[in-house]
N, C-alpha and C positions, 0 to 999 in steps of 0.2 A: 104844319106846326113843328114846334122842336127846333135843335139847334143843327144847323149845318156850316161846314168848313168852306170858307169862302176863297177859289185859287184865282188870282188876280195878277196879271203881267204877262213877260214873255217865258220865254225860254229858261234865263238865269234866275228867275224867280222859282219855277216851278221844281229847277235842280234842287235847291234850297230847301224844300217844299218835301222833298222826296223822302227823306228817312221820317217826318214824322209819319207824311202816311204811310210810308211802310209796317209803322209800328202800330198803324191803327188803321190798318183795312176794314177789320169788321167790327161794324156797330156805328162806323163815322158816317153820316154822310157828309160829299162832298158837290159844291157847283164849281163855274169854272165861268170867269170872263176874262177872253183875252182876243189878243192882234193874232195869235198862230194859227195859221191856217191849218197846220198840222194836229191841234190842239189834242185830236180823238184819237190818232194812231200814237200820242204819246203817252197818254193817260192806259189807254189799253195796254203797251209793250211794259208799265210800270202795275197792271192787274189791278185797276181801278174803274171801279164801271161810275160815271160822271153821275149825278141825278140830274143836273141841266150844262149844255156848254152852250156858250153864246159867245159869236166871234164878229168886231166891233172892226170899221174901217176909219174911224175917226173918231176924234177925243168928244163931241158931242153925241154918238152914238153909244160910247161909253156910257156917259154920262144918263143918258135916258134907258139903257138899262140897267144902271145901279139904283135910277129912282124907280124900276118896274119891277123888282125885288118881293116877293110876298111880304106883306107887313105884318103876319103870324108867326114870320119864321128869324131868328133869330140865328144872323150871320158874324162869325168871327175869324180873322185871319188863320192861316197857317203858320203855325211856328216854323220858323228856320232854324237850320244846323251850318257851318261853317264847311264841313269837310263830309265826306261818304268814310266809312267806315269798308268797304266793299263798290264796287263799280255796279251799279243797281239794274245795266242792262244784260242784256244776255252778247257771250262773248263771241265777237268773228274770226274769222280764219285769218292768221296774218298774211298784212301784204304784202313783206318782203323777207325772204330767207338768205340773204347776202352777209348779215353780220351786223351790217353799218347799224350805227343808232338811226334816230327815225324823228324828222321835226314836224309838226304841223304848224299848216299856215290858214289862215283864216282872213281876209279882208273886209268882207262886210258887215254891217250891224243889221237889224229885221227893216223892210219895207217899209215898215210903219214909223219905227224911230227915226228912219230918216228923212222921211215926210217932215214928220212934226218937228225936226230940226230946221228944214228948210224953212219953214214957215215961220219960227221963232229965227231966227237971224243965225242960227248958233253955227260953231264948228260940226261939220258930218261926221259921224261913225265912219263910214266908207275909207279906207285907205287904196293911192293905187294900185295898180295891178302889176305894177314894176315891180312893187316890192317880191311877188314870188320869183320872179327871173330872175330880179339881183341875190335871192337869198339861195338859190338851188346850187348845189353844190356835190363835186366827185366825194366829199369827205361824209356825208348822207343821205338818207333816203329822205326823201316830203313828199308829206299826202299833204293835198287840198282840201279844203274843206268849204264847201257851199252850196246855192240852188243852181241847178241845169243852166238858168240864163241869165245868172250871174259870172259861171264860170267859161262858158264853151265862146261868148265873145273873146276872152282873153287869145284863144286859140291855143291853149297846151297839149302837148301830144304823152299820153303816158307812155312810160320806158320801165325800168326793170327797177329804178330807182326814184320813178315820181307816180305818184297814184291819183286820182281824183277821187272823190266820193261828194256824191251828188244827187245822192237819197231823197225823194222828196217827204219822207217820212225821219222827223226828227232824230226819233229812238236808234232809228239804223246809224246814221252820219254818227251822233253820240259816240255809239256806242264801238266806233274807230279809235277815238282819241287816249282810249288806256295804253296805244300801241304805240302811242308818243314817250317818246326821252323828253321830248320838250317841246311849246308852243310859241309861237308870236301870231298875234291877232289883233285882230280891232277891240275894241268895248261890244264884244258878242257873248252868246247863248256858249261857242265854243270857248273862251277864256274861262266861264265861269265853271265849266264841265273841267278842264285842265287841271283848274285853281283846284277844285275839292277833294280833287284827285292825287293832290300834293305832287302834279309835276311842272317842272320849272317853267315859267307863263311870261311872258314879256309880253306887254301890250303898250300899243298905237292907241294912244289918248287924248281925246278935244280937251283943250286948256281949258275947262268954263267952270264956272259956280253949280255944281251938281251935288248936295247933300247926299240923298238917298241914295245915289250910286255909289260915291264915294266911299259911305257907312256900310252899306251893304257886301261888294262888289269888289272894292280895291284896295282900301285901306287895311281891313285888314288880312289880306292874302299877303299885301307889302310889308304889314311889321311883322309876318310868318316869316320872312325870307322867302316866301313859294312864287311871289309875284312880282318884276320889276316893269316901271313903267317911261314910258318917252312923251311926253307931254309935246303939245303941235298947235299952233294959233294956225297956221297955214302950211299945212301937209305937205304942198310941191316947195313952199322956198324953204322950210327944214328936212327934207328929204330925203338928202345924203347925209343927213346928220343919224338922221332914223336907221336909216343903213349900217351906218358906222356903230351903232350901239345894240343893234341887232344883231350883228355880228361880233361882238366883243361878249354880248350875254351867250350866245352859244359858243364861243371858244371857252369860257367858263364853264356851262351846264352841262356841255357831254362828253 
């Protein structure tokens, strides 16, 4: 019985998600359904002990654990914050002592979103993997950002000036990207960590009718000026276009 905090999504949700509960660790309780497989080791690295997680592999699994819910117990969102006030992970060692500023790149969206893309007709999350080779550059460092077997197909070899981070524990990967001058990424859990972090965020965006994203996510990071975006119906035949305005936002940001 009683009321508890209900955390629902992936990754950019839960960032969002983050300063109230920080502000109300004790006394709140909280559950958690979501697609992250990681869900426990991020809730922990953020000192939040879960009362239940439950992690769904499809939108009808979802769905039959929202209706298996106690009906004594009275569930209400999280409130969101736009921005962190403080970088709410614990900080790493930096990866590079060169000087150079420092871009992160991100190409994938969760496993899950892009499932339920595929199935619904829609534009993918996913952007290629060209994009880090055209965008690596003598003039900065880039750390990658992703899962083990998302990244190690591409075949990158790190050097003095390119990093991988490939955590399979969310909080760690996170808590890389304060060490960013600037981002380009897909519509990820990484944009949305960049964005609150008020560093300069360029994102690889499906053209479609997405409200919730939009409202939540992009719009307004973009009327901040913290966010610019490259809209894509079809990823490879705008592709050098993507390039070209990826590389005009970083001759601007750093």
């Amino acid at each position: 019985m009683g009321q508890v905090v209900l955390l629902q999504g992936g990754i950019g949700d839960f960032l969002q998600c983050i300063p109230f509960i920080k502000a109300n660790k004790h006394g709140t309780r909280y559950a958690c359904i979501t697609h992250l497989k990681g869900a426990k080791q991020f809730f922990e690295a953020i000192g939040i002990e879960l009362e239940s997680l439950s992690i769904f592999k499809s939108e009808k699994e979802k769905i039959k654990l929202l209706n298996s819910l106690p009906r004594d117990t009275q569930y209400f969102s999280c409130p969101r914050t736009q921005y962190f006030d403080v970088n709410p992970f614990d900080i790493e060692e930096p990866l590079f002592d060169n000087g150079k500023p420092v871009v992160g790149i991100h190409i994938n969206g969760s496993a899950y979103a892009i499932k339920t893309q595929k199935k619904f007709g829609l534009t993918l999350k996913a952007i290629p993997a060209k994009v880090i080779k055209q965008l690596v550059s003598d003039n900065y460092n880039v750390i990658v950002f992703g899962l083990r077997d998302e990244i190690e197909p591409i075949g990158l070899i790190e050097s003095d000036t390119l990093r991988l981070i490939i955590n399979e524990n969310p909080a760690k990967s996170l808590a890389y990207v304060q060490q960013c001058n600037s981002v380009i990424a897909s519509d990820s859990g990484i944009k949305t960590m960049s964005s609150m972090l008020k560093i300069p965020t360029m994102v690889w965006l499906g053209d479609y009718q997405d409200h919730p994203r939009d409202q939540m996510f992009i719009d307004p990071y973009v009327s901040d000026g913290v966010m610019r975006i490259f809209r894509y119906k079809d990823v490879n035949a705008q592709f050098n276009d993507g390039i070209k305005q990826s590389k005009d936002f970083l001759q601007t940001v750093l």
